[in-house]
C-alpha positions as CSV (number, residue, x, y, z in Angstrom):
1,X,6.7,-57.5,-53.9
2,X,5.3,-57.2,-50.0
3,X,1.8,-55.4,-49.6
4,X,2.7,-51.9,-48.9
5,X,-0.6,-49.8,-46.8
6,X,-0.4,-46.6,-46.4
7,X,-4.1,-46.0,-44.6
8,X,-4.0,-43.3,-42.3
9,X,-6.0,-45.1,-39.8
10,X,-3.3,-48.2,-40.0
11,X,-0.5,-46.2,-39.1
12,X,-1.9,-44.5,-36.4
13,X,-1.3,-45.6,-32.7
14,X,-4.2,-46.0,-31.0
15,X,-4.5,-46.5,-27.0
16,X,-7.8,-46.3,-25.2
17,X,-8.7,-43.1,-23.5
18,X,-9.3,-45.0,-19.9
19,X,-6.1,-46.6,-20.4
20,X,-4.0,-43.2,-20.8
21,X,-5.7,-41.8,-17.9
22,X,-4.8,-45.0,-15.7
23,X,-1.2,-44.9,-16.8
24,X,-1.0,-41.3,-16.2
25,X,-2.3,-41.0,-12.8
26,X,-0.1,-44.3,-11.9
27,X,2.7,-42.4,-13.0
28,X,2.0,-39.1,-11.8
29,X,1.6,-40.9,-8.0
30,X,3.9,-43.4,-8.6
31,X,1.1,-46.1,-7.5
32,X,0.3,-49.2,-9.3
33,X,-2.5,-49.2,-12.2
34,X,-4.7,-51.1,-10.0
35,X,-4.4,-48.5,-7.3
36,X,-4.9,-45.9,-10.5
37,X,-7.8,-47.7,-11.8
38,X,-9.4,-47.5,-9.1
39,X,-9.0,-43.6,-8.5
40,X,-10.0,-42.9,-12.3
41,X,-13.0,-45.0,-13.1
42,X,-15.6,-42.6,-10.8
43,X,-14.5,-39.8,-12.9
44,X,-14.5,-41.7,-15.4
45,X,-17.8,-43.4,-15.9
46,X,-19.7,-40.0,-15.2
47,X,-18.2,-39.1,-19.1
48,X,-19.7,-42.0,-21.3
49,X,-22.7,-41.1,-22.8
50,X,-25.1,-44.2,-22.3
51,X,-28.5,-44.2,-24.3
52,X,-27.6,-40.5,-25.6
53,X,-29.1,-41.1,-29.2
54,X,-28.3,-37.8,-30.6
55,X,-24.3,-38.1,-29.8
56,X,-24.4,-42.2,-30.8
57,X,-26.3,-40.8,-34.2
58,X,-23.7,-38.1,-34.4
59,X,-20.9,-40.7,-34.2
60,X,-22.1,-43.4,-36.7
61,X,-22.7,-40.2,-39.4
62,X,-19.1,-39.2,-38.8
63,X,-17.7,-42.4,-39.1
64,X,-19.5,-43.5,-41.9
65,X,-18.7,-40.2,-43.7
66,X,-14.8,-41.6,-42.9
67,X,-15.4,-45.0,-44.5
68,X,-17.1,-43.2,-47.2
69,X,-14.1,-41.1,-47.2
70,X,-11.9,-44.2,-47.4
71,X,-13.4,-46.0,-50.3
72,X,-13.8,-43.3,-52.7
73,X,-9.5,-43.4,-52.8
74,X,-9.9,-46.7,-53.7
């Protein structure tokens, strides 16, 4: 009998964020994604949260509490 997994987190479809915004915009101007790339990234960049300690501590608690979350269905 195949190995049937029913995870949530298997199933779902993930797509980087940067990459939706690229192949938005390339769509929306009918440009290439380099040309998009290059329009997004400024904006971009000024919304990742380097060396913010309190939102990177805030993160690993909820995803921990998601793993935790995970194994106790096991």
């Amino acid at each position: 009998m195949p190995e049937v997994t029913s995870e949530k987190h298997y199933e779902e479809k993930f797509e980087f964020p940067l990459w939706k915004l690229i192949k938005q915009r390339a769509e929306e101007k009918d440009i290439s994604y380099l040309a998009a790339s290059e329009k997004v990234l400024p904006e971009y960049l000024k919304t990742i949260r380097y060396r913010d300690e309190e939102f990177e501590n805030a993160e690993i608690q909820k995803r921990a509490k998601e793993l935790a979350e995970l194994t106790e269905r096991d």
